[in-house]
C-alpha positions as a LaTeX table, in Angstrom:
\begin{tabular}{lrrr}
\hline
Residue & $x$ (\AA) & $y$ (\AA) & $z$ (\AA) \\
\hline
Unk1 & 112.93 & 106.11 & 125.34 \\
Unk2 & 108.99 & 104.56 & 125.51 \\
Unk3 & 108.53 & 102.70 & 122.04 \\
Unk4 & 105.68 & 105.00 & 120.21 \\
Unk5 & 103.00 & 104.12 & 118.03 \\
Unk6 & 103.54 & 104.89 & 114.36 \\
Unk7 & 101.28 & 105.62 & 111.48 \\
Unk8 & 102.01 & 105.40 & 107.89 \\
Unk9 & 100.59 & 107.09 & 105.11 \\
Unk10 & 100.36 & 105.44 & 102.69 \\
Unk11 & 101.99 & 101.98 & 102.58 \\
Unk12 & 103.01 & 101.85 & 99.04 \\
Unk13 & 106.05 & 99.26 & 97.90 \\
Unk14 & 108.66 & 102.47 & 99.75 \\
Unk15 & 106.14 & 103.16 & 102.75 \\
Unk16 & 105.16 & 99.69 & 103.55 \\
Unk17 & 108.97 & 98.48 & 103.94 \\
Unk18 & 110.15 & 101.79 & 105.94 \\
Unk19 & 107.40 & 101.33 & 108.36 \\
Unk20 & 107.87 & 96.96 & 108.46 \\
Unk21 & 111.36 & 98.68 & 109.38 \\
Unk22 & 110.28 & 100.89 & 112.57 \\
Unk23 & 108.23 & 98.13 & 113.33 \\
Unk24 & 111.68 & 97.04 & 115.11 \\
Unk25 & 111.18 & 100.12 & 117.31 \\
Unk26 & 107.87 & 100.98 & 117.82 \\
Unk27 & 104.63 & 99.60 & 119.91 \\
Unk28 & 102.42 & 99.60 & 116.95 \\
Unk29 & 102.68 & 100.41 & 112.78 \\
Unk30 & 99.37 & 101.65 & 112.06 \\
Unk31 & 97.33 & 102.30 & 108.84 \\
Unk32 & 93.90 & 103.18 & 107.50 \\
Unk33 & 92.34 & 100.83 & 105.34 \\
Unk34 & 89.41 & 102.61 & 103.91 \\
Unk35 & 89.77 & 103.83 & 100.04 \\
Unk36 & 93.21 & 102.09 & 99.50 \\
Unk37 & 93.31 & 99.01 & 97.10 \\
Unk38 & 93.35 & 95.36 & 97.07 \\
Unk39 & 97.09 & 95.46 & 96.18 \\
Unk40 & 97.39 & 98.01 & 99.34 \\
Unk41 & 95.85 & 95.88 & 101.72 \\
Unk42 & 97.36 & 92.48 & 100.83 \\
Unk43 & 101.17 & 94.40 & 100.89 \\
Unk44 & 100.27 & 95.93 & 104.25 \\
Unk45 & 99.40 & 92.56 & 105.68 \\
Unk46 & 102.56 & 91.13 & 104.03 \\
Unk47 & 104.42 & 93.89 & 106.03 \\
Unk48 & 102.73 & 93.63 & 109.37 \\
Unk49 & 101.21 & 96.89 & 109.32 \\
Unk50 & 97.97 & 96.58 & 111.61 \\
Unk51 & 94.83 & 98.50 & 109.99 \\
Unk52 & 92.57 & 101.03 & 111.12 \\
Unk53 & 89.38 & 102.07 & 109.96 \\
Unk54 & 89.79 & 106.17 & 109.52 \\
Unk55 & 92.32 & 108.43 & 109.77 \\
Unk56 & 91.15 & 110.07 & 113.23 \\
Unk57 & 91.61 & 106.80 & 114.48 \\
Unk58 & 95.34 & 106.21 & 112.93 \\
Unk59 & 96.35 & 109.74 & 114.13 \\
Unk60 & 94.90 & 109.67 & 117.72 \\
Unk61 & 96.94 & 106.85 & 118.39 \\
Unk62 & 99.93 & 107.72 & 116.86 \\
Unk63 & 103.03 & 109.29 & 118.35 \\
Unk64 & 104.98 & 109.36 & 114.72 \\
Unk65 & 103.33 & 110.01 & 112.10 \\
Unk66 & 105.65 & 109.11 & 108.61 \\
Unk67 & 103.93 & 110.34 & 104.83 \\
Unk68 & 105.36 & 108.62 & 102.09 \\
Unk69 & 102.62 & 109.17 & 99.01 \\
Unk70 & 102.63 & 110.25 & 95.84 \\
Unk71 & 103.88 & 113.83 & 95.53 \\
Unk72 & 101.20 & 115.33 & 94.18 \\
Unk73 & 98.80 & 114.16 & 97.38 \\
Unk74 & 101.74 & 115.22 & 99.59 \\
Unk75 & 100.04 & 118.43 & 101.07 \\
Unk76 & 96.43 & 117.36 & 100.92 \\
Unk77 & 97.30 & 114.53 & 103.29 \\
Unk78 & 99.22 & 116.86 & 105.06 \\
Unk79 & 95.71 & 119.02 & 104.96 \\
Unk80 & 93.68 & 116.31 & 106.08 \\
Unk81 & 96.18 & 115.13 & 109.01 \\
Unk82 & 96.22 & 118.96 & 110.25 \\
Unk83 & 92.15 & 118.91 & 110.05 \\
Unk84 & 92.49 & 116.18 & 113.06 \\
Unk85 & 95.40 & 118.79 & 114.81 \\
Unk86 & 97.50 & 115.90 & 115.24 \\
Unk87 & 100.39 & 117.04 & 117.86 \\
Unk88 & 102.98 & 114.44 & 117.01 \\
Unk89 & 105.88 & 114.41 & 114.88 \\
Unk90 & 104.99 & 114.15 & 111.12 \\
Unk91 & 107.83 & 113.05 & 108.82 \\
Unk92 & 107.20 & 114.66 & 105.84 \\
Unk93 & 108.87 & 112.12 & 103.95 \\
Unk94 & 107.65 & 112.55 & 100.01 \\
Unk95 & 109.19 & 113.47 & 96.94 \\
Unk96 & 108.54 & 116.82 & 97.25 \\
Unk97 & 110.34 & 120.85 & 96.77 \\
Unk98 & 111.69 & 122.93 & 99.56 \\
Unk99 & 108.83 & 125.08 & 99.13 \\
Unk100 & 106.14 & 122.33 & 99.52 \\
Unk101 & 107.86 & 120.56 & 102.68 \\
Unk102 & 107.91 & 124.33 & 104.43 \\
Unk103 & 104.39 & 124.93 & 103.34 \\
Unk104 & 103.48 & 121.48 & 104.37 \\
Unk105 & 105.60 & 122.47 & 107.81 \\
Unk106 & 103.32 & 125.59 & 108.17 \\
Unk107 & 99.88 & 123.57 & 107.57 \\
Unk108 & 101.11 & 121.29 & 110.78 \\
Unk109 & 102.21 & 123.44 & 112.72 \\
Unk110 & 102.31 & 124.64 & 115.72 \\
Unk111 & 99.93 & 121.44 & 116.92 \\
Unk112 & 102.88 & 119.09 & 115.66 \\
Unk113 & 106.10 & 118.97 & 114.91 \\
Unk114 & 107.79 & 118.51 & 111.36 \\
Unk115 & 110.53 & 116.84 & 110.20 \\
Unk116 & 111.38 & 116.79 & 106.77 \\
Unk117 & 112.66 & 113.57 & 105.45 \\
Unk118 & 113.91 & 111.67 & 101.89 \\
Unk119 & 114.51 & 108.50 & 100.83 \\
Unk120 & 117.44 & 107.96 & 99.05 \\
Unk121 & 117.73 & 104.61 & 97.69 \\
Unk122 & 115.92 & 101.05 & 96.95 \\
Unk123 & 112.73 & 100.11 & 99.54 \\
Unk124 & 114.69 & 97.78 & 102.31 \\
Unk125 & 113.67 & 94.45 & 101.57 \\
Unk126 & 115.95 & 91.82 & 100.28 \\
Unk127 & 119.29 & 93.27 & 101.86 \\
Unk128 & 118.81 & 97.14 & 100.51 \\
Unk129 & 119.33 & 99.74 & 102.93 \\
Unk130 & 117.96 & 103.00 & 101.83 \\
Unk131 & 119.02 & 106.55 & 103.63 \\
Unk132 & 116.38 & 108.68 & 105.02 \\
Unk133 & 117.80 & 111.95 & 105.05 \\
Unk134 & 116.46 & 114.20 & 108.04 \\
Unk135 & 116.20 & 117.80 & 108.58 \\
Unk136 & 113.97 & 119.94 & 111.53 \\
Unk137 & 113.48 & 120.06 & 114.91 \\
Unk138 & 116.68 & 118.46 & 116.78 \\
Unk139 & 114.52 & 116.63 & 119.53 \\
Unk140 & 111.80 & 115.02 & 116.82 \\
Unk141 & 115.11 & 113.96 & 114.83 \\
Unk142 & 116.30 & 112.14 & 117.81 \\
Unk143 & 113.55 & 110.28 & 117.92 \\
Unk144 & 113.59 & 109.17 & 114.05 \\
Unk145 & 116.79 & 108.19 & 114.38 \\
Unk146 & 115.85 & 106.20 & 117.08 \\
Unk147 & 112.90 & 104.90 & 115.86 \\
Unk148 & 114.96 & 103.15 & 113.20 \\
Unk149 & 117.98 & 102.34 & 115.18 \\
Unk150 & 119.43 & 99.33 & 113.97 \\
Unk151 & 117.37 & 98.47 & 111.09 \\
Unk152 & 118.18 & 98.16 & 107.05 \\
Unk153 & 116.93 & 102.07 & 106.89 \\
Unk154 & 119.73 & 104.07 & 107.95 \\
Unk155 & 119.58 & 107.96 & 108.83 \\
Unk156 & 121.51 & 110.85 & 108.33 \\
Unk157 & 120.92 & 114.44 & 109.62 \\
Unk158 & 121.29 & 117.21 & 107.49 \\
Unk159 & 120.53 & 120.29 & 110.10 \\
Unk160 & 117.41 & 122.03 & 111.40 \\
Unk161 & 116.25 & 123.36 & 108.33 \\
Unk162 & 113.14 & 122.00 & 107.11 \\
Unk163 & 113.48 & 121.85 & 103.37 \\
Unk164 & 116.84 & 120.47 & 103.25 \\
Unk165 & 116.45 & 116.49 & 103.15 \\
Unk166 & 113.78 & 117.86 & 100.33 \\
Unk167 & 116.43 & 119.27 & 98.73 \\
Unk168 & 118.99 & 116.26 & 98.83 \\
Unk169 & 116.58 & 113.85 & 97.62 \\
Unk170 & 115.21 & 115.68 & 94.44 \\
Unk171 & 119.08 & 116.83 & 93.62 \\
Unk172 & 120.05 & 113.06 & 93.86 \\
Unk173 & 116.47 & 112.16 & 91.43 \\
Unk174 & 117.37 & 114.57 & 89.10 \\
Unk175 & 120.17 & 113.01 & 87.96 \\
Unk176 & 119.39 & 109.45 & 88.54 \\
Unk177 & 115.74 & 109.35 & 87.32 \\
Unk178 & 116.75 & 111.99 & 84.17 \\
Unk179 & 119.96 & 109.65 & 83.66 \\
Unk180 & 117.97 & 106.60 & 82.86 \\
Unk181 & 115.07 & 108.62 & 80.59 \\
Unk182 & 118.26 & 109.47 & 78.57 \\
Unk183 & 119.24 & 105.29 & 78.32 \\
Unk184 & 115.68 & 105.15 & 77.48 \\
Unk185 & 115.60 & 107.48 & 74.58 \\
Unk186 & 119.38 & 106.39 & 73.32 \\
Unk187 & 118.79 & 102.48 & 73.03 \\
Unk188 & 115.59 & 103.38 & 70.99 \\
Unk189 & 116.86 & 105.54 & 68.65 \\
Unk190 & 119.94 & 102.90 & 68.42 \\
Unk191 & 117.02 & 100.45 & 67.54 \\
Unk192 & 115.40 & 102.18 & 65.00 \\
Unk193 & 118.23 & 102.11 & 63.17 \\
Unk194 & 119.15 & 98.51 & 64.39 \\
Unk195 & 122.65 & 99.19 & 66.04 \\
Unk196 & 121.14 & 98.70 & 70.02 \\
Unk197 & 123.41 & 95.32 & 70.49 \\
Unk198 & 127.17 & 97.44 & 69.07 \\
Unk199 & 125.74 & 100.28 & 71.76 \\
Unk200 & 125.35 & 98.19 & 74.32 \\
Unk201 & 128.31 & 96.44 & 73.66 \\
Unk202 & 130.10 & 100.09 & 73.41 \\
Unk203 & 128.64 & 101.03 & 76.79 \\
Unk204 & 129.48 & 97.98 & 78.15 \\
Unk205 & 133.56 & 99.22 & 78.32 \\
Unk206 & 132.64 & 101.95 & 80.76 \\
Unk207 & 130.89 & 100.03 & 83.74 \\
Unk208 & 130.17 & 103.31 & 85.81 \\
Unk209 & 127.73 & 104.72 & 82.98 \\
Unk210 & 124.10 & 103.94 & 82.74 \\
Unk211 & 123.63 & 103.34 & 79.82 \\
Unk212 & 125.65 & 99.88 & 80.06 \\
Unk213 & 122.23 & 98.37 & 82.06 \\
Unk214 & 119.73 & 98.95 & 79.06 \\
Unk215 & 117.59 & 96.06 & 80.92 \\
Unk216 & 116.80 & 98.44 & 83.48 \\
Unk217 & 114.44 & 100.64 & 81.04 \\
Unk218 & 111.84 & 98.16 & 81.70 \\
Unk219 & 112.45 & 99.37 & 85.48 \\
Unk220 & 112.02 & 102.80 & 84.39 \\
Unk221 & 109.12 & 102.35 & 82.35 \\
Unk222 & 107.24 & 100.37 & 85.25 \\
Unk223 & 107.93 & 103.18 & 87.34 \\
Unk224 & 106.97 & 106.28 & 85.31 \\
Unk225 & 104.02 & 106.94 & 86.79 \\
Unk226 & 105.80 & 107.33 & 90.13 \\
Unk227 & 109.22 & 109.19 & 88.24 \\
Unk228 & 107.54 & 112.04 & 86.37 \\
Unk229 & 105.75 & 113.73 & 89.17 \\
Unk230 & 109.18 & 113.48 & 91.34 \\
Unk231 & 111.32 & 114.97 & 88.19 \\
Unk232 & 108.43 & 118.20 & 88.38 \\
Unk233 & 108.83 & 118.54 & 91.95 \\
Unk234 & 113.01 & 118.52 & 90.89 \\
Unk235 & 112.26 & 121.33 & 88.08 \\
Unk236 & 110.19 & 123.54 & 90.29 \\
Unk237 & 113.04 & 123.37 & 92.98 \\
Unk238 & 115.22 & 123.81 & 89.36 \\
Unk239 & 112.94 & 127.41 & 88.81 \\
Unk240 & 113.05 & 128.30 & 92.17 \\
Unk241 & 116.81 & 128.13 & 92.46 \\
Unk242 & 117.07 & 130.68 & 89.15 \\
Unk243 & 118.29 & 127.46 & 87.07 \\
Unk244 & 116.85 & 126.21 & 83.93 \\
Unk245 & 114.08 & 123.34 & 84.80 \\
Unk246 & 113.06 & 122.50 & 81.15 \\
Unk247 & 115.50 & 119.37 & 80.97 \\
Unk248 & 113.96 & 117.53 & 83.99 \\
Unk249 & 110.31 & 118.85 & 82.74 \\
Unk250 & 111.21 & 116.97 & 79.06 \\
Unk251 & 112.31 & 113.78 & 81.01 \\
Unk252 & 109.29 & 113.77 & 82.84 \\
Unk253 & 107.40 & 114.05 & 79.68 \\
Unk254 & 108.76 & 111.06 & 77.89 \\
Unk255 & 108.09 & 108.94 & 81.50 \\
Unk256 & 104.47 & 109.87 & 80.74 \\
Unk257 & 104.35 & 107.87 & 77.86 \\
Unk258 & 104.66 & 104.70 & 80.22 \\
Unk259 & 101.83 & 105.63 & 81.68 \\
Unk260 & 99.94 & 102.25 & 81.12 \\
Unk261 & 103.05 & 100.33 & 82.46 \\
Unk262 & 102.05 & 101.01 & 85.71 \\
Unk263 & 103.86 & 98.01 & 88.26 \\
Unk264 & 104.54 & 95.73 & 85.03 \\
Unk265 & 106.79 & 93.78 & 86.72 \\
Unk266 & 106.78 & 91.56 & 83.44 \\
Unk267 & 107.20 & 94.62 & 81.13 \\
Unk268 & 110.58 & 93.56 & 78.24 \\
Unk269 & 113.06 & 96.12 & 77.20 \\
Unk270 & 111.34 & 95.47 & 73.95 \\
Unk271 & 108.07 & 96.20 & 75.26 \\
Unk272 & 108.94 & 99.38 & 77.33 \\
Unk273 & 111.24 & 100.77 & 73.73 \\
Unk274 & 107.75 & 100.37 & 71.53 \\
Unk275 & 105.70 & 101.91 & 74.08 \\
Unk276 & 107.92 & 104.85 & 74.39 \\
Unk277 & 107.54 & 105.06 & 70.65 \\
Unk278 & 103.95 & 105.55 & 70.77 \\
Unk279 & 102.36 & 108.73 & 72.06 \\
\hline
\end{tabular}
């Protein structure tokens, strides 16, 4: 099989280290450039990527195209890429609902052809190796799979059903991302009343909970921004399904209060506890 050319949008910390990944694979990992930030364009050259100028001119050249954004741009870039009546594949690959990754399937197509894709797990730098989950068209999967053939991102193929690697990867968030609101919100209240260090210790007896890793709030905290939108996707999917969604829409709440902790990559457990105790 010819290596193709691949564009990414956007490379953020996940997108920039899945594409350095196909890079393996592939002629070319394209982005564009124009709009995207200083931090975007130094972690795309850190990666490899090579840049473009607009998106016609990352999407006539590209064979794959692989959309890993924030959720909430999910189907305007999807809009925008179907403007240009791009005939590749597009791996819809965001944090998104069933419902959005088959509307997003309908925008595409028939001019390309969709897969629908999730991440499950760390960005694969520094010996992680995240899933992508895969469901759609049988021939486009065959070429994702090969596209990252022997790389730190492995696949798995869930069936033909666009929707369904959607569905994995916002069942899998829901519990991991609400899981670690709930450490958030139990080491605080522990503080208030200054018994955090006998919790931790407690937790500390049961190594397969959460809740013993109370330095990983800080994680949480820097990642809100990111978190929320993905638990809102999980409690519309939640609705949709006929089950209660106001759990995941209350942990997404509380991640809004680390709004300003954007990337802190020097934010304290202290730090991230007395920000989530400010509105």
């Amino acid at each position: 099989m010819d290596q193709p050319t691949v564009g990414i949008l956007h490379p953020g910390s996940m997108g920039a280290a899945v594409a350095a990944c196909a890079a393996t694979n592939a002629t070319a990992i394209l982005w564009c450039e124009t709009g995207r930030s200083t931090a975007s364009v130094e972690r795309a050259a850190a990666f490899g990527l090579t840049p473009v100028t607009t998106l016609a001119e990352l999407l006539d050249h590209s064979d794959i195209v692989i959309s890993l954004c924030p959720p909430a741009s999910a189907e305007d870039l999807a809009r925008d890429v179907a403007g240009h009546r791009f005939a590749g594949v597009y791996v819809e690959a965001n944090a998104i609902n069933p419902e959005r990754a088959q509307r997003i399937a309908g925008l595409l197509e028939p001019d390309a052809t969709v897969v629908d894709g999730g991440v499950v797990g760390s960005p694969p730098v520094r010996g992680k190796t995240p899933t992508l989950y895969l469901s759609g068209p049988v021939s486009a999967i065959v070429r994702i799979e090969a596209l990252f053939a022997g790389t730190a991102v492995r696949t798995a193929v869930l069936g033909t059903e666009v929707g369904k690697a959607s569905a994995l990867k916002l069942s899998y968030a829901a519990f991991q991302k609400t899981s670690r609101v709930l450490v958030a919100l139990a080491v605080g209240m522990a503080r208030e009343h200054g018994v955090d260090q006998e919790l931790i210790k407690v937790a500390s007896k049961r190594t397969d909970s959460y809740l013993s890793e109370p330095q990983y709030v800080a994680k949480t905290a820097a990642r809100a921004w990111r978190w929320g939108p993905e638990l809102e996707e999980a409690a519309d999917a939640l609705a949709a399904a006929g089950l209660p969604p106001e759990m995941l829409r209350a942990a997404a709440t509380t991640l809004a209060r680390w709004h300003d902790a954007r990337d802190d990559s020097e934010l304290m457990l202290t730090d991230a506890l007395d920000r989530l105790a400010q509105p």
